[in-house]
FIMARDREN-652785 format. One record per residue (C-alpha): residue number from 1; residue in one letter; chain; x negated, y, z negated. Coordinates in pm, whole numbers, plus 50000, padded with zeros to 5 digits. Layout:
seq type mol c1 c2 c3
NUM a A X Y Z .
...
end
This chain:
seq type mol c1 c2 c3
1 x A 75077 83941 67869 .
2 x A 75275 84177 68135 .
3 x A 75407 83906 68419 .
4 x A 75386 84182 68709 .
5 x A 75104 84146 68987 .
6 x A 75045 84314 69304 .
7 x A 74806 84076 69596 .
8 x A 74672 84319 69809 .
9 x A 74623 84114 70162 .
10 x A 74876 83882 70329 .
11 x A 74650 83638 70501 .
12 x A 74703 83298 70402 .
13 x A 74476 83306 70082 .
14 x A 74717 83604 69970 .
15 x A 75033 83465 70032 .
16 x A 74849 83159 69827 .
17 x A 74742 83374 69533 .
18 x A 75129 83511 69528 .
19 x A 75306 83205 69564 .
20 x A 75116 82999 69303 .
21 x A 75125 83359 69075 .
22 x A 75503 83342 69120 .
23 x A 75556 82962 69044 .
24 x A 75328 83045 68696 .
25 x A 75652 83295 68649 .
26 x A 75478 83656 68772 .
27 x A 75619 83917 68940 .
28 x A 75456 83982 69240 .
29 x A 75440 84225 69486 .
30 x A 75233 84116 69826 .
31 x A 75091 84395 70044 .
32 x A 74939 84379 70377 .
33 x A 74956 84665 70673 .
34 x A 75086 84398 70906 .
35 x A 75281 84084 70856 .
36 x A 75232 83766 70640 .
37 x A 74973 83605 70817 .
38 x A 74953 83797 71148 .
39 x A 74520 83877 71084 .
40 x A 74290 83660 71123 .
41 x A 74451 83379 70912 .
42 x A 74680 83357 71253 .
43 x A 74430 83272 71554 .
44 x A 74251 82958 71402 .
45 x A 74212 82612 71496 .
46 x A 74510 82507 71233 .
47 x A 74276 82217 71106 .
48 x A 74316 82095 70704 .
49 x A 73993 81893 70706 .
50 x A 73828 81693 70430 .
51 x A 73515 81742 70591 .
52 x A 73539 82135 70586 .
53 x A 73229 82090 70329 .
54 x A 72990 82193 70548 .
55 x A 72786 82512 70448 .
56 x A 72692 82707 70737 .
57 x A 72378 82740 70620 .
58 x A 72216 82415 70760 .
59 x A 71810 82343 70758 .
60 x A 71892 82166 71099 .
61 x A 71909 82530 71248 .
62 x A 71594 82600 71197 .
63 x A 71434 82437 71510 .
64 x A 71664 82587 71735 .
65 x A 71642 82964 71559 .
66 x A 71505 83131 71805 .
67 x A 71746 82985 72081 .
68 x A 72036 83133 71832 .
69 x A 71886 83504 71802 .
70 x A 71787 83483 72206 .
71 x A 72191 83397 72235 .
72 x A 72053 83094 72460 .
73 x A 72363 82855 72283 .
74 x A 72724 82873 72299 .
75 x A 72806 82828 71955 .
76 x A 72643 83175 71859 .
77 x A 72592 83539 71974 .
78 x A 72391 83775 71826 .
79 x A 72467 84171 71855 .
80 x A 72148 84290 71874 .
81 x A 72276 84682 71768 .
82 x A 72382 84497 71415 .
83 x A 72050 84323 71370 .
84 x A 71884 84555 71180 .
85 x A 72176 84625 70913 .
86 x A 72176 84256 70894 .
87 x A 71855 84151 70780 .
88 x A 71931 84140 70413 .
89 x A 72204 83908 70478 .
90 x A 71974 83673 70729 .
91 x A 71677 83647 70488 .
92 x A 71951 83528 70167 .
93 x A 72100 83262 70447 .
94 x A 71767 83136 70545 .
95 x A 71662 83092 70227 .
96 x A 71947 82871 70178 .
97 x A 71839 82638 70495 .
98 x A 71691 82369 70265 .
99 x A 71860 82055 70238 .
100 x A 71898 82050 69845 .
101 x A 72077 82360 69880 .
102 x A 72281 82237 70122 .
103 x A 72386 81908 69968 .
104 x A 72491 82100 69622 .
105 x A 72692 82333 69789 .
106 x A 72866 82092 70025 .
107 x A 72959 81969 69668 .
108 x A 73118 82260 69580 .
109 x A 73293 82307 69893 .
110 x A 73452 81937 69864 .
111 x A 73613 82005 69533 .
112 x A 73779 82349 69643 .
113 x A 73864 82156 69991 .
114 x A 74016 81850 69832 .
115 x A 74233 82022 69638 .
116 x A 74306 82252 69799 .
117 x A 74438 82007 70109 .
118 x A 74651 81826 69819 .
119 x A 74899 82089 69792 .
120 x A 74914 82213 70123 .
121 x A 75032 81865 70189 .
122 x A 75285 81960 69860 .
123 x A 75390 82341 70020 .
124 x A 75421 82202 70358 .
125 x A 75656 81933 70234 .
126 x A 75860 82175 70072 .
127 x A 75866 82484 70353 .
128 x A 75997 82145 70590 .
129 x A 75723 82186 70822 .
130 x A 75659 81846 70892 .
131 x A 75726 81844 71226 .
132 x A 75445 82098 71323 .
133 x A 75167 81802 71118 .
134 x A 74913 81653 71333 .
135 x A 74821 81340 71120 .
136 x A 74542 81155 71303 .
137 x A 74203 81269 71172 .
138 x A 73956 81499 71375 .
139 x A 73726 81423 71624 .
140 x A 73412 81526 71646 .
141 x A 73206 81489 71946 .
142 x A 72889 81463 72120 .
143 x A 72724 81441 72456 .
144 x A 72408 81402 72331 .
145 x A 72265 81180 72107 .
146 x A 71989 81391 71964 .
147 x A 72230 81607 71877 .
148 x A 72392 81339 71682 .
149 x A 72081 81258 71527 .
150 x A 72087 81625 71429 .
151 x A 72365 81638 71248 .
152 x A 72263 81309 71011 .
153 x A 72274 81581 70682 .
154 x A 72582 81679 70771 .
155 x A 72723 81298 70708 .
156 x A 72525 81240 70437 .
157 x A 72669 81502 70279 .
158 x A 73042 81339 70371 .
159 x A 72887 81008 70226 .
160 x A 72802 81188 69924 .
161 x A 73116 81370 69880 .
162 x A 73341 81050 69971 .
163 x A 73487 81202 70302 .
164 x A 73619 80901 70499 .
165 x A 73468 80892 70846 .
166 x A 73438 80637 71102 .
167 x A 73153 80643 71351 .
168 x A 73298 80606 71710 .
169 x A 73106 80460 72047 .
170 x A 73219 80638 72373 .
171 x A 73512 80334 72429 .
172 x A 73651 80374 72080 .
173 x A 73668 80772 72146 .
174 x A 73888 80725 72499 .
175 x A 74041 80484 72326 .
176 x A 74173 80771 72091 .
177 x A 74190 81047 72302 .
178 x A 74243 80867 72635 .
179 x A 74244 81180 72825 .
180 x A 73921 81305 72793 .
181 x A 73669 81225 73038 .
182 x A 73399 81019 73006 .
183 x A 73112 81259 72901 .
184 x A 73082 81195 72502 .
185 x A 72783 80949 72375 .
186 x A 72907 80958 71993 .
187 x A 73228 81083 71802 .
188 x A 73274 81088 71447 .
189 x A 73660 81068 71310 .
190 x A 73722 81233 71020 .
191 x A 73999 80995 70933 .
192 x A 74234 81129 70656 .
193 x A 74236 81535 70839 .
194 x A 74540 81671 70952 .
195 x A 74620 81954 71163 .
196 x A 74908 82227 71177 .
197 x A 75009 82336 71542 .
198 x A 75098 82688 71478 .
199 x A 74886 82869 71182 .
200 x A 75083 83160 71178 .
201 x A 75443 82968 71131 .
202 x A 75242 82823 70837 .
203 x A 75157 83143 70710 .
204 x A 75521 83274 70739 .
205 x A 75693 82982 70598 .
206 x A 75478 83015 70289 .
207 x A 75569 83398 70258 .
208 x A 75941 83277 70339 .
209 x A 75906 83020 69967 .
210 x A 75784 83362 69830 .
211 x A 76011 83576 69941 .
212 x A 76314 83345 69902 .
213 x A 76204 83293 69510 .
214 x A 76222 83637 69444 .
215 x A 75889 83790 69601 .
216 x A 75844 84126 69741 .
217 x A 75678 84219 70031 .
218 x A 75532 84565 70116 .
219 x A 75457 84615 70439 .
220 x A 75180 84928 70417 .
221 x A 74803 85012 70494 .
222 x A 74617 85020 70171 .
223 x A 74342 85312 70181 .
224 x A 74246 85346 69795 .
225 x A 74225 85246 69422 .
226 x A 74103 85371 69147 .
227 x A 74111 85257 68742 .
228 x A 74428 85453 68562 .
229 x A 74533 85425 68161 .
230 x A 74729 85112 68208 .
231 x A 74586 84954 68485 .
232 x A 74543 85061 68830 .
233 x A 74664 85355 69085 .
234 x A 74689 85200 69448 .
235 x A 74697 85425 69742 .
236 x A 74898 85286 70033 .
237 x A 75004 85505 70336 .
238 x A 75331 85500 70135 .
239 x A 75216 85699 69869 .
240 x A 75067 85629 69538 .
241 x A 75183 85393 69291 .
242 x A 75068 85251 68962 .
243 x A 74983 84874 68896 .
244 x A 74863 84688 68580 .
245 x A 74706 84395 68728 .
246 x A 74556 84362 69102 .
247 x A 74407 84074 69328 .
248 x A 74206 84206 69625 .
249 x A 74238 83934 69911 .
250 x A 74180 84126 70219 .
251 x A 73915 83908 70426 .
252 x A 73667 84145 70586 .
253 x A 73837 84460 70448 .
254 x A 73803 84384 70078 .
255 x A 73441 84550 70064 .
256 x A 73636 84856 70266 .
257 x A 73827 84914 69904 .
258 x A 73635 84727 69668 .
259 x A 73295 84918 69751 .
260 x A 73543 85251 69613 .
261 x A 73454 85112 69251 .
262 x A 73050 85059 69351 .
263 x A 73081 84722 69422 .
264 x A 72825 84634 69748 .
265 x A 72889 84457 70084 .
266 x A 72837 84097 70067 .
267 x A 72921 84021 70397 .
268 x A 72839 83917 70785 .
269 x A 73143 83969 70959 .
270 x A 73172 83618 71211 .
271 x A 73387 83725 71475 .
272 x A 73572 83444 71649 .
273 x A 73783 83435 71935 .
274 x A 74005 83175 72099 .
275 x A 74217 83103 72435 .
276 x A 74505 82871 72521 .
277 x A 74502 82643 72788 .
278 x A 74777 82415 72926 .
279 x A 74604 82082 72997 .
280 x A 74705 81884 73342 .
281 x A 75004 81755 73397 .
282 x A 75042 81373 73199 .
283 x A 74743 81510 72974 .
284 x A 74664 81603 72679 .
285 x A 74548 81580 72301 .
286 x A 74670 81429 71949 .
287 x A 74432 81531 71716 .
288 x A 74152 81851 71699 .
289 x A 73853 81777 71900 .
290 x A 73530 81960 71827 .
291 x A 73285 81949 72118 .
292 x A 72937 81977 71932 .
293 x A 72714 82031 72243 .
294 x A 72938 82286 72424 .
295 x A 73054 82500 72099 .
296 x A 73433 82502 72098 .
297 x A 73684 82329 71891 .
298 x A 73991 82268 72132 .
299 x A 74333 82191 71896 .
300 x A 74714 82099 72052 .
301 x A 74927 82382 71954 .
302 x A 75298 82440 71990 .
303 x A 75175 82664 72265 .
304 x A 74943 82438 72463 .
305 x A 74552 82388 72398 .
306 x A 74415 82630 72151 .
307 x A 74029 82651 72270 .
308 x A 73812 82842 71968 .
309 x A 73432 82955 71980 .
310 x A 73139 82957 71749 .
311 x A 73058 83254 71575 .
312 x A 73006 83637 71693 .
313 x A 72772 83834 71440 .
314 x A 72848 84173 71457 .
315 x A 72983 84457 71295 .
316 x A 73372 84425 71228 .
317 x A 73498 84694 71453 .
318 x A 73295 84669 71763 .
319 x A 73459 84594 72082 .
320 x A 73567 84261 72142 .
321 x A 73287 84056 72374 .
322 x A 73460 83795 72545 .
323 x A 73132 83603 72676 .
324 x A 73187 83291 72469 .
325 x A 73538 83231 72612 .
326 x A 73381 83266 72891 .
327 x A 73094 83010 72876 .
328 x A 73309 82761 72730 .
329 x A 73543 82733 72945 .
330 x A 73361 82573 73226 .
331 x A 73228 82322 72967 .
332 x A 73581 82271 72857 .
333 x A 73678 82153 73200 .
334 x A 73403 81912 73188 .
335 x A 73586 81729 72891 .
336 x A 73982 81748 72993 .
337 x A 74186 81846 73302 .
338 x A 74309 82204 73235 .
339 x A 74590 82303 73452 .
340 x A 74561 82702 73371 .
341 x A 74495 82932 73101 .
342 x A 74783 83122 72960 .
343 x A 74667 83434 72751 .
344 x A 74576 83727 72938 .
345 x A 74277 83827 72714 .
346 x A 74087 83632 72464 .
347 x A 74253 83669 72074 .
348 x A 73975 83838 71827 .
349 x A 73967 83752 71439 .
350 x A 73766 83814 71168 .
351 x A 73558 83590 70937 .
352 x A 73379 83728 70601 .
353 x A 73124 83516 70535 .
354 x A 72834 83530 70251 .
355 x A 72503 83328 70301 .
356 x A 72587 83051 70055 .
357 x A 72984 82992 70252 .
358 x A 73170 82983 69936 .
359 x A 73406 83220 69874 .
360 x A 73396 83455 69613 .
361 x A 73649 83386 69330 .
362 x A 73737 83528 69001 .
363 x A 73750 83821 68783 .
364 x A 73566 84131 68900 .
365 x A 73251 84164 68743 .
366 x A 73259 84536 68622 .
367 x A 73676 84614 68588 .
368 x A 73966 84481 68410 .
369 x A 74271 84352 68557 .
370 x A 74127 84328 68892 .
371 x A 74054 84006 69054 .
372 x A 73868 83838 69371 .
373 x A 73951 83597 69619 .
374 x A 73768 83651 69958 .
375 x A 73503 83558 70232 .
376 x A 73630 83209 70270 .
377 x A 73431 83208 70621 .
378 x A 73595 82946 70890 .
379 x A 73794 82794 70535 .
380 x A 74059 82984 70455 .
381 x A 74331 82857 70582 .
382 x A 74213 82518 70415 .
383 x A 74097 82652 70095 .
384 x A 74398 82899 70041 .
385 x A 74628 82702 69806 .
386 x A 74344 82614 69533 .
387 x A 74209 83012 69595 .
388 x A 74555 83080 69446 .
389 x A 74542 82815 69191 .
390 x A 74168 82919 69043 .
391 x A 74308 83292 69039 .
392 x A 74649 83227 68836 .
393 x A 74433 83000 68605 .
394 x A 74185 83294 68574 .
395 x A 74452 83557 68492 .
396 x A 74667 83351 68286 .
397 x A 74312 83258 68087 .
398 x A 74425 82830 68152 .
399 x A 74149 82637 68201 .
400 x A 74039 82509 68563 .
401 x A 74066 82200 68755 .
402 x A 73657 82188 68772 .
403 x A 73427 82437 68721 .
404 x A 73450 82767 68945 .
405 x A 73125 82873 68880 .
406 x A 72977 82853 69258 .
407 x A 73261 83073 69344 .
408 x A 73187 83369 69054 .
409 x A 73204 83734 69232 .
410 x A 72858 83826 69026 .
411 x A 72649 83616 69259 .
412 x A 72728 83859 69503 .
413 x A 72867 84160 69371 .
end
């Protein structure tokens, strides 16, 4: 077997694929237009949760549907120009809005997100980022409690997957999170979750391992490939070069190049976009906090307060739309002193995202030598380690941890 790989995409699942390629004793080549992890894989909420299981795809959406497509709630917006092009995608996702559904892939999702946490715990160990670990679980929170009541699925699915979570009154939340004001009914502490309080440093530190053992990175914009003799001919805006084997791991531009060998568009592009806040002198947070009612998740950063928003379905280059910022804010002064916010514009990333919320993993169904990892939704920084782990397995032709088979491209592609 030729030992020489190229990973086209250095968001954190690519920088996964190549660093877990490179322990297996590959030669790999990582190539991204920008820096390791400066995409999308840079602006999240840093949070490595056990309870990322949840498929977006939830029957308890269905009484509030026509608040979501009449953009009445924070959590969502709706670009109405994209609706049309989008209705294949809706009518797949609502099929999936039936609680069986959900519950079997919640499964799925707990065995890639289990995992996949387990190493990061290993990597982050070894890259000595320790001190950036926020080790105290994850809040989630309610001001309502029909909204609680709403979301009973959602913890029957962490019963069923053995997610530890305690169920918190409104003293036992300040008690936590002393900070907050008095406004939540219900919390729900996802006990074992930890946090990282700069993403990107993450990101680089893991390209740092790869590059220290021996990896290369390429920094150039990837416009083409096509089959060759021996493998593959990849066109960069550095020329054209020939590679035998390939994984394709660019987010929301992988159907950009992979749709150049007939493969279709599996994706709804979830723009997301977050703010930074510095809380009030004396205040602030220890853990993630994810305000159900309002629609943010607010996390400590290095920084200060990283506030993120709900989801943004549109098409992946339309102009930013900075109206969720903007509605959350006010809510997120109703829930912590905020002394001022500190970017001068929202940030804007990215999320590929297929109706079922598993990413697709594996071999490509039609080619040789080419392989998958993408549309890991709001996952991928969690589920990037075992993304590279199911792809060196695949290549190498070792069996897997558990079965893959949820993740297989051909559902999709």
């Amino acid at each position: 077997m030729n030992r020489s790989v190229s990973v086209l995409g250095a968001g954190i699942v690519g920088i996964s694929c190549a660093l877990e390629l490179q322990r297996r004793g590959f030669q790999v080549t990582l190539i991204d237009r920008r820096g390791p992890g400066e995409e999308t894989s840079s602006g999240n909420a840093g949070i490595l949760s056990y309870s990322n299981i949840t498929p977006i795809a939830d029957p308890a959406l269905l009484p509030r549907l026509h608040r979501l497509l009449l953009n009445l709630d924070a959590d969502f917006l709706m670009h109405y120009p994209h609706l049309l092009s989008l209705l294949p995608w809706l009518t797949r996702f609502l099929q999936r809005c039936r609680r069986r559904t959900f519950l079997v892939d919640g499964d799925a999702m707990s065995l890639l997100t289990r995992a996949s946490i387990d190493m990061h715990r290993q990597w982050i160990e070894a890259a000595g980022l320790q001190p950036l670990l926020n080790s105290g679980g994850g809040l989630k929170l309610y001001r309502h409690r029909d909204t609680f009541a709403r979301d009973r699925l959602e913890r029957e699915l962490l019963q069923q997957c053995g997610v530890r979570h305690t169920l918190l009154d409104p003293d036992e939340v300040w008690q936590l999170e002393p900070d907050l004001k008095r406004i939540f009914v219900q919390g729900v502490l996802i006990d074992e979750s930890i946090s990282i309080r700069n993403p990107e440093k993450l990101c680089k530190a893991y390209a740092q391992m790869f590059v220290d053992a021996g990896g290369q990175v390429q920094r150039a914009g990837i416009s083409a490939l096509r089959p060759a003799q021996d493998g593959w001919e990849l066109t960069t805006d550095r020329g054209s070069e020939s590679v035998e084997k390939l994984v394709v791991c660019m987010g929301a531009w992988t159907p950009e190049i992979i749709g150049q060998l007939g493969y279709a568009n599996p994706l709804a592009i979830e723009r997301g976009y977050h703010t930074v806040v510095s809380p009030a002198p004396g205040t602030g947070l220890s853990r993630p906090i994810f305000d159900v009612d309002a629609g943010y998740v607010m996390a400590p950063m290095e920084m200060g307060l990283r506030v993120t928003t709900g989801s943004n379905l549109t098409r992946r280059e339309a102009r930013p739309d900075p109206r969720q910022v903007a509605r959350v804010m006010p809510r997120v002064r109703e829930a912590i002193a905020i002394d001022q916010e500190l970017l001068p514009e929202p940030w804007m990333g990215r999320r590929p995202t297929v109706p079922d919320t598993l990413p697709i993993i594996g071999p490509a169904p039609r080619h040789q030598n080419l392989w998958l990892a993408f549309a890991h939704s709001h996952m991928g920084l969690t589920m990037g380690p075992i993304s590279g782990l199911l792809i060196a397995n695949f290549i190498e032709g070792k069996p897997q941890p558990f079965s893959p088979e949820a993740c297989r491209p051909a559902r999709y592609l």
